[in-house]
C-alpha positions in Angstrom: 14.6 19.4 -33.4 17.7 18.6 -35.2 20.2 15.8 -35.6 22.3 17.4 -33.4 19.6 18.6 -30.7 18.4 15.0 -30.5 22.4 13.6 -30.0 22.9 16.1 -27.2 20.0 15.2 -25.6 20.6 11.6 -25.9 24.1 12.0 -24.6 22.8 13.9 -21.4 20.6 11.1 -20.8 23.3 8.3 -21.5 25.8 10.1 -18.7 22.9 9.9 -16.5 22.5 6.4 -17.4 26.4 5.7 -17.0 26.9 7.5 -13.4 23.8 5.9 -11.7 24.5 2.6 -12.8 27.9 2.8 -11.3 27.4 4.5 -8.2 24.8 2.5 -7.6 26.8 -0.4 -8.1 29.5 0.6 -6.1 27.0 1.9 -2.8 25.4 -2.3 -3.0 28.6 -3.5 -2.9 29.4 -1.2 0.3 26.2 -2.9 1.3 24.2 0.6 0.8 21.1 1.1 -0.8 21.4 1.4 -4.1 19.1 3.9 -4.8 21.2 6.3 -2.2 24.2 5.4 -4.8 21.9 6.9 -7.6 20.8 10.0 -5.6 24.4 10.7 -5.1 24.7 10.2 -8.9 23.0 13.3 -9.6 24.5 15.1 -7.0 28.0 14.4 -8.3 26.8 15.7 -12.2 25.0 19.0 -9.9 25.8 22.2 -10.3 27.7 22.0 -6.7 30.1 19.4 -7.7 30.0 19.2 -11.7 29.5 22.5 -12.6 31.8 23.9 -10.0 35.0 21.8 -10.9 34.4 21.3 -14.2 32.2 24.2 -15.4 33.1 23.1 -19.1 31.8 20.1 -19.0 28.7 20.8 -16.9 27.2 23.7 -19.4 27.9 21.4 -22.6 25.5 18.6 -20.7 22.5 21.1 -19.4 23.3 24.6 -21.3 24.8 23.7 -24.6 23.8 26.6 -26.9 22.7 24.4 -29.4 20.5 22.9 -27.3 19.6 25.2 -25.0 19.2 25.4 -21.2 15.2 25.3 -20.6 14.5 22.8 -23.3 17.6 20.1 -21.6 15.5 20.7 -18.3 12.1 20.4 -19.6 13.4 16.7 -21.3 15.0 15.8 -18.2 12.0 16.7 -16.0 9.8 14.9 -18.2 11.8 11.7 -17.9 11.7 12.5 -14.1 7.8 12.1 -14.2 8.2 8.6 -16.4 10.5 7.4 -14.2 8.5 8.0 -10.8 5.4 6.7 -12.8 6.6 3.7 -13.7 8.0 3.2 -10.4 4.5 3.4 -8.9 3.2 1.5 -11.6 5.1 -1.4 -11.0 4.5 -0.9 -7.6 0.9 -0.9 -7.6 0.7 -4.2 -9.6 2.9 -5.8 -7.0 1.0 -5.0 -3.7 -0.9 -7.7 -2.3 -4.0 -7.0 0.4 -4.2 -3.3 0.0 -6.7 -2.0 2.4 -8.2 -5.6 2.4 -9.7 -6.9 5.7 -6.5 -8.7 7.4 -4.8 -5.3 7.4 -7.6 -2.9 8.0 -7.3 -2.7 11.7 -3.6 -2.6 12.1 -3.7 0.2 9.2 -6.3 2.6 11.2 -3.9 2.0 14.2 -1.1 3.4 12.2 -3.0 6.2 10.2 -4.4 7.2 13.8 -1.9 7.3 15.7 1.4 7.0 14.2 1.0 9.6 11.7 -0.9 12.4 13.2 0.5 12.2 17.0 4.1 13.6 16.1 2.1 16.4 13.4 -0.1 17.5 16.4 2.9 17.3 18.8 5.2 19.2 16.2 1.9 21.6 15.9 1.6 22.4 19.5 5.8 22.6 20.3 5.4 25.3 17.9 2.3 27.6 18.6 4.0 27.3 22.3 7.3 28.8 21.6 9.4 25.8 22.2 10.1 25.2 18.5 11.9 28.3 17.0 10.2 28.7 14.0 12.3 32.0 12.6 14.8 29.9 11.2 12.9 28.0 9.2 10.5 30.8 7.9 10.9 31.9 3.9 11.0 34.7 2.2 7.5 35.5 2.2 7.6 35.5 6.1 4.4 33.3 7.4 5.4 31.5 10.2 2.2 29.1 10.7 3.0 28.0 6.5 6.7 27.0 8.0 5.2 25.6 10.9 2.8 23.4 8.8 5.9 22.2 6.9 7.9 21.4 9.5 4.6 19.2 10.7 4.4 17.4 7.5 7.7 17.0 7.0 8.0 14.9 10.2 4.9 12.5 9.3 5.6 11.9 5.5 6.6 8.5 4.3 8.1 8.0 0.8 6.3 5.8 -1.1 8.7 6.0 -4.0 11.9 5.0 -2.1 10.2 2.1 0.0 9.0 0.8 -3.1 12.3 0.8 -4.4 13.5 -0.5 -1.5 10.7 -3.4 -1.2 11.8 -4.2 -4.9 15.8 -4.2 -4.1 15.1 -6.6 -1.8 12.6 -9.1 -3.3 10.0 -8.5 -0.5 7.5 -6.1 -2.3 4.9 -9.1 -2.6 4.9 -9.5 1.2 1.9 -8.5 3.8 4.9 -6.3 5.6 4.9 -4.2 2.5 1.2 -3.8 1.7 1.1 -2.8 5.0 3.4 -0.2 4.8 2.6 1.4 1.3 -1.3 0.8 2.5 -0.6 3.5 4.8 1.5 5.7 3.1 -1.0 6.2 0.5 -3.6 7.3 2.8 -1.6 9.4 5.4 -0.1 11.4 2.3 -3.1 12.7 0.8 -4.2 14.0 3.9 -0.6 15.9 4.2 -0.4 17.2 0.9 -4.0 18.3 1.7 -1.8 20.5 4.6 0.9 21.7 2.2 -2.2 23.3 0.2 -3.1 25.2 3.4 0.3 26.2 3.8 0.6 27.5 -0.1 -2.4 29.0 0.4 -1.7 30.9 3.9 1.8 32.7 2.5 -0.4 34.1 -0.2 -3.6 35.4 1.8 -4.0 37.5 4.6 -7.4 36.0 5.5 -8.7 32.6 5.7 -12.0 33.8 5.6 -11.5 36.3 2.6 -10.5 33.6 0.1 -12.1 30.6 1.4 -9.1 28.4 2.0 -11.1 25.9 4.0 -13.6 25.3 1.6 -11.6 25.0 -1.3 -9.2 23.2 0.7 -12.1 20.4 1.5 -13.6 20.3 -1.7 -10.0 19.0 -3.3 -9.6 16.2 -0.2 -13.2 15.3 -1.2 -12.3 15.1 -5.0 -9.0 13.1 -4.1 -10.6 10.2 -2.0 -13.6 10.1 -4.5 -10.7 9.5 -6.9 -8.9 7.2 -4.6 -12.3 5.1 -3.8 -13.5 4.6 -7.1 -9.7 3.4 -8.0 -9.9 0.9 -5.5 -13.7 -0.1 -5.3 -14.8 0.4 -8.5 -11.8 0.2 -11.8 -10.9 -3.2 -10.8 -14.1 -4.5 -11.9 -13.8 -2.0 -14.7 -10.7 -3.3 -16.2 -11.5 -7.1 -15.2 -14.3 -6.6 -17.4 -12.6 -4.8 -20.1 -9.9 -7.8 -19.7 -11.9 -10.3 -20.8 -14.3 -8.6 -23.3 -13.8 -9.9 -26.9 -13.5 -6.1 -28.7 -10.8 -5.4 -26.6 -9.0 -5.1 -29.9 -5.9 -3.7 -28.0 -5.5 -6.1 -25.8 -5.5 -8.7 -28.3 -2.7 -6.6 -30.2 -0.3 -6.2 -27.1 -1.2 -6.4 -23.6 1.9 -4.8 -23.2 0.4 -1.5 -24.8 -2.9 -2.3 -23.1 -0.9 -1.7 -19.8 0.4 1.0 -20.5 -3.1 3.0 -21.9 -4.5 2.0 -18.5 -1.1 3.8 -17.1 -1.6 6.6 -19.0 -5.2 6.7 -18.7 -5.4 6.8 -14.5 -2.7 9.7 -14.8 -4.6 11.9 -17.9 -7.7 11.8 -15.2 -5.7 12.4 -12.4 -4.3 15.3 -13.8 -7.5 16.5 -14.8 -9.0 16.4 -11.3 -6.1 17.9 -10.0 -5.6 14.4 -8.1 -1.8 13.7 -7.2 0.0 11.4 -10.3 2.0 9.5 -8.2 -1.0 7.9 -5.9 -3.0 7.5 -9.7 -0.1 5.4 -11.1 0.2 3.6 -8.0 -3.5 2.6 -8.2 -3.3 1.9 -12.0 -1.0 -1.1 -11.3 -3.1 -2.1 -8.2 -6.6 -2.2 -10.6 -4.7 -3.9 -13.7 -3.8 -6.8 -10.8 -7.6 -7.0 -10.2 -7.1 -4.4 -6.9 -8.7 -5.7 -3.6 -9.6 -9.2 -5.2 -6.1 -10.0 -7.1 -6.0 -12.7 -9.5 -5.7 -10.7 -12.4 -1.9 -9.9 -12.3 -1.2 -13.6 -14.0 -3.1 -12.3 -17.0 -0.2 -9.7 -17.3 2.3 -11.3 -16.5 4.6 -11.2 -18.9 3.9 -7.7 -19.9 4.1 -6.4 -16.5 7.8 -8.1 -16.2 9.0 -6.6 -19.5 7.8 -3.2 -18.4 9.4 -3.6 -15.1 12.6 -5.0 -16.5 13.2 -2.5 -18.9 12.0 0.6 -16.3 14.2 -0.5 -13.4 17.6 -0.4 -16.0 16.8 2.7 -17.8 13.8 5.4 -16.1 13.7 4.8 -12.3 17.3 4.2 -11.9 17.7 8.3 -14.0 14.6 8.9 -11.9 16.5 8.8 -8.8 20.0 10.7 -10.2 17.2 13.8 -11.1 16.3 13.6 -7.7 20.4 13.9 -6.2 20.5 16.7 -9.1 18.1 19.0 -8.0 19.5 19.0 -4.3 21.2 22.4 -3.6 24.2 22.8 -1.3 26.2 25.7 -0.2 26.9 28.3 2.6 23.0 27.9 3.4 23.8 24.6 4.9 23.8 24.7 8.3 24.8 21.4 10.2 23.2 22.2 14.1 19.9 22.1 12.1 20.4 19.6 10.4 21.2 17.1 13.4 18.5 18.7 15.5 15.5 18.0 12.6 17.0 14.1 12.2 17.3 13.3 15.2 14.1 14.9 16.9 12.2 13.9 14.2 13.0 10.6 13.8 12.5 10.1 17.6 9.1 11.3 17.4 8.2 9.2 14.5 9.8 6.2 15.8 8.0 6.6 18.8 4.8 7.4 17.2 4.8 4.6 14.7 6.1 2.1 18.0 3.0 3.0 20.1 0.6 2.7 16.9 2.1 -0.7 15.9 2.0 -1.8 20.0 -2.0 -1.1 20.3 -2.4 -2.9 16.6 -1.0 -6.4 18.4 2.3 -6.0 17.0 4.9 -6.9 18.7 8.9 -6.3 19.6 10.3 -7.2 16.1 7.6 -6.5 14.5 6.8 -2.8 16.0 10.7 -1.8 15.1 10.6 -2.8 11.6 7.3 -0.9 11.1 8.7 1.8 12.6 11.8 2.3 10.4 10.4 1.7 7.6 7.7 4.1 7.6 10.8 7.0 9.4 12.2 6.8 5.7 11.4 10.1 3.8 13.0 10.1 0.7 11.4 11.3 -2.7 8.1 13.2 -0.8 10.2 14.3 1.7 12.0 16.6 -1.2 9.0 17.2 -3.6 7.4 18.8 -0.2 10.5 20.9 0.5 11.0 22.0 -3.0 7.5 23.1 -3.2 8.1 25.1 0.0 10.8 26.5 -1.1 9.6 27.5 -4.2 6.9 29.5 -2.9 8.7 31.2 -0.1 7.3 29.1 2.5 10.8 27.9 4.1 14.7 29.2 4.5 17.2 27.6 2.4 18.7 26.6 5.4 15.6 24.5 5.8 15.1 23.2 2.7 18.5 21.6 2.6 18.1 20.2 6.0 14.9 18.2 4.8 16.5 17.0 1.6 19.2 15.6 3.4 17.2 14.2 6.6 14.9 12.6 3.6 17.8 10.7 2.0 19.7 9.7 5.4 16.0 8.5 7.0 15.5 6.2 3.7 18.9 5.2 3.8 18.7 3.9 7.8 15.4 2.3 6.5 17.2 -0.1 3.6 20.2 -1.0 5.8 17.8 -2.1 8.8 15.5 -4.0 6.5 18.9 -5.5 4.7 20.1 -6.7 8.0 16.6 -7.9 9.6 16.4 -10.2 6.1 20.4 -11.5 6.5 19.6 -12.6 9.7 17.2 -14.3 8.7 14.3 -12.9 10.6 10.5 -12.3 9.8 9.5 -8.4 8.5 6.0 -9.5 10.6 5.6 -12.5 12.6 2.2 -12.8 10.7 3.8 -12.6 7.8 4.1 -16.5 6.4 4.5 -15.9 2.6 8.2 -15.0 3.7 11.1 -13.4 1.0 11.2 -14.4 -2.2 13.1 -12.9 -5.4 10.4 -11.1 -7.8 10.1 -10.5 -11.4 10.8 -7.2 -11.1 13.8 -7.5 -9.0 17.2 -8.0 -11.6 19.6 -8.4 -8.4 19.3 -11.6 -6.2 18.0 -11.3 -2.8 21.0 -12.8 -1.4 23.4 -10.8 -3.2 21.7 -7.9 -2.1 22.1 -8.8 1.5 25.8 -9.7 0.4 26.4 -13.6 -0.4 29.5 -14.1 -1.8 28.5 -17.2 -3.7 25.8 -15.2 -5.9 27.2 -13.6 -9.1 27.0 -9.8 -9.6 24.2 -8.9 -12.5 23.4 -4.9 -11.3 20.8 -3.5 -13.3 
């Protein structure tokens, strides 16, 4: 690449930069989420705002001829992956208690219940008839494909945004939020396990014919092999590794070291065809020392400069890619949209309620669970853009889950911000409480609006 390839590139990336940081500003001191401010970000520099009112300035930022249209969105989409990586990263090194025995039962309550009832309901309200499913069906014209869509798309929790969310707010160290992210993990394998099905079914006439079932199972079975040797199994690994005296890299940097381990989880991953984001997730978690903790003070101070620099520069641009892709237009159609949010969060709210009830939560407790796992966000658009793309759903569709995904994890932060500025507990169980983390550049109180706390963004 050239001098002046490299300059437009970097320029694209510094407008990024600017918008998100400001919008994102401006949305915390509205008392929004901020990463809703950075969604809207990109939405603002997309082609349905940027490119229609000021087309000049739109096609010198994504298809300068110098540059070139395909190689700006290939660079882009790259820092899209770091960014969500990282994110999970970080994430993963954070979480407390995941799977561990004093949230076992309450998670096989939730991943029972709460997240299969209202895909089963969703499943049956369809095959009956008392779901129209023509208006959601694609291009290629399956309706059980949209159907299984419209399933997932109801269950699916965001990992991604409730991380962010967790970190915003200085409470991603809590039980509350190993809870949550515990269960998230789990339930969305077995979904994106469905959204295979539903690929598959637009592009074969027969289950039978092309073995979909079998080939369907034998990628779950590779996924939680992955999964349970991540958490069982690598901990020890890199514990051992950790502490071994030719760990010549380690003794260089630990901050590199991190970041191999990083890169190393996602290279497999990628290789066994097992989803990235749950391998950097589970990176972080086995460079803390997984199920047994203890090793995350060995990392410390790598782990906060990676988390520091990340949450100014890649997850923050992460977020604005996400607003970017959205598409608008006369496909947009409003009755749908308030139809999906609002019977879908009903049924999840009420799913997730009943789960949380029959693991001994209560009151508080059940409605903060609830919420928080209603929030859709960066799934809830990865799974409509990969049915859209392959013809599975209407546009019409697709735009109504993008937008349900970014309202849903927008009603989770505001509840979660007013539950902590009251004062109250996320879990009654919970005793460790809220307290600012590394990771977290903006005060916990300014976040939930304290005047007397001075403004540092990130």
């Amino acid at each position: 690449m050239t001098e002046k390839e490299i300059g437009l590139l970097i320029l694209t990336f510094g407008v990024f930069l600017c918008f998100v940081h400001i919008l994102g500003y401006v949305f915390e001191r509205l008392r929004q989420p901020r990463l809703v401010g950075e969604i809207v970000s990109g939405i603002l520099l997309g082609p349905f705002v940027l490119k229609k009112f000021a087309p000049q300035v739109s096609d010198f930022l994504f298809a300068n001829p110098a540059l070139g249209e395909d190689r700006t969105k290939a660079i882009l989409g790259f820092i899209y992956w770091l960014g969500i990586l990282l994110l999970m990263f970080i994430s993963g090194s954070q979480v407390k208690r995941l799977l561990s025995k004093d949230n076992r039962r309450e998670t096989a309550w939730i991943l029972g219940i709460g997240t299969p009832l209202p895909f089963l309901i969703v499943m049956i309200l369809g095959v009956s008839g008392v779901i129209s499913i023509g208006p959601l069906v694609g291009v290629q014209g399956v309706e059980m494909s949209a159907l299984l869509v419209l399933a997932s798309a109801v269950a699916v929790t965001s990992i991604p945004v409730i991380s962010r969310i967790f970190n915003d707010l200085g409470i991603l160290h809590t039980r509350f939020a190993s809870l949550i992210l515990g269960s998230a993990v789990l339930e969305d394998i077995a979904l994106w396990g469905v959204l295979a099905v539903a690929t598959a079914l637009t592009r074969q006439t027969s289950l039978a014919d092309q073995n979909i079932v079998g080939s369907t199972a034998q990628h779950l079975i590779i996924t939680f092999a992955f999964m349970g040797a991540a958490i069982f199994i690598m901990p020890s690994v890199l514990r051992t590794l950790g502490r071994s005296r030719w760990n010549i890299l380690l003794r260089a940097s630990r901050l590199a070291y991190a970041i191999i381990v990083l890169f190393a989880y996602v290279g497999a991953a990628a290789y066994f065809e097992v989803n990235l984001v749950f391998s950097a997730f589970l990176a972080g978690f086995g460079l803390s020392g997984g199920i047994a903790g203890g090793e995350r003070e060995h990392f410390s101070e790598a782990l906060d400069a990676i988390g520091k620099f990340s949450y100014g520069i890649f997850i923050p641009v992460y977020f604005a890619l996400v607003g970017n892709r959205l598409v608008f237009g006369r496909d947009f159609s409003p009755s749908m949209l308030v139809a999906f949010l609002v019977g879908s969060t009903l049924l999840s709210l009420i799913s997730v309620g009943l789960a949380a009830k029959l693991a001994g939560f209560r009151r508080l407790d059940i409605l903060n669970l609830a919420i928080t796992t209603n929030a859709r966000g960066g799934p809830g658009i990865v799974l409509a853009s990969v049915a859209f793309d392959a013809g599975i759903i209407s546009a019409a569709f697709y735009t109504t889950l993008v937008l349900t995904a970014i309202i849903t994890s927008q009603m989770a932060g505001l509840w979660l911000r007013y539950v902590l500025s009251r004062g109250w507990p996320l879990l009654s169980t919970d005793e460790e409480g809220v307290a600012e983390q590394p990771f977290a550049t903006t005060p916990v109180r300014e976040l939930l609006g304290s005047p007397k706390s001075p403004s540092t963004g990130f």
